[in-house]
C-alpha positions in Angstrom: 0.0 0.0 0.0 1.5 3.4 -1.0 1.4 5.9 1.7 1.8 9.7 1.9 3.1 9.7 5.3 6.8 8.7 5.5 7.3 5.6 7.9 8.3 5.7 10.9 11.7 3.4 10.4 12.4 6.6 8.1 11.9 9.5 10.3 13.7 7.7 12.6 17.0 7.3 10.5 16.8 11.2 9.2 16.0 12.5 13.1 19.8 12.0 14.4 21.1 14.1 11.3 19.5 17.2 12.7 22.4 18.7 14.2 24.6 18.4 10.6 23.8 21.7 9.3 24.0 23.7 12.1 27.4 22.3 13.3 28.6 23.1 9.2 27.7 26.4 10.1 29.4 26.8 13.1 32.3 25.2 11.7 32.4 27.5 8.8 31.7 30.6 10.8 34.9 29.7 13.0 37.1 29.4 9.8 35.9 32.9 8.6 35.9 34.9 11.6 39.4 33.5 12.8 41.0 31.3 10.0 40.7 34.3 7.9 42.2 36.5 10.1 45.5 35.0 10.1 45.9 35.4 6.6 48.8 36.9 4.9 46.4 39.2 2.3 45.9 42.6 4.1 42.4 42.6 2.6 41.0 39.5 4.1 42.8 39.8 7.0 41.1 43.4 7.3 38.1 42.2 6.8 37.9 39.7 9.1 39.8 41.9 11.7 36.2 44.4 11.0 33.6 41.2 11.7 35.4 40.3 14.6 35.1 44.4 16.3 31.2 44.3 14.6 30.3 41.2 16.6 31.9 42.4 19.2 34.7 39.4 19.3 38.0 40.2 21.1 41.1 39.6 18.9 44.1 41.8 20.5 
């Protein structure tokens, strides 16, 4: 019998992958606001320096 629904053996198996995105984000987030900063191009390094005073981030 087709079903709309999804099953519940399904639901189950996509529920633990919840967190994925959000911890890519984070990740990522990290990499721009202090991977960036160490780099050697005065313009990105700049740039990132700028986020980090916006959000209010210490970085001296």
């Amino acid at each position: 019998m087709n079903s709309v629904h999804p099953s519940v053996e399904s639901i189950a198996l996509i529920k633990p992958l919840r967190w994925w995105p959000s911890a890519a984000a984070v990740l990522l987030a990290g990499v721009i606001l202090y991977g960036v900063g160490f780099a050697h191009h005065d313009a990105l390094h700049h740039a990132a320096h700028d986020t980090r005073h916006s959000a209010a981030f210490p970085c001296h």
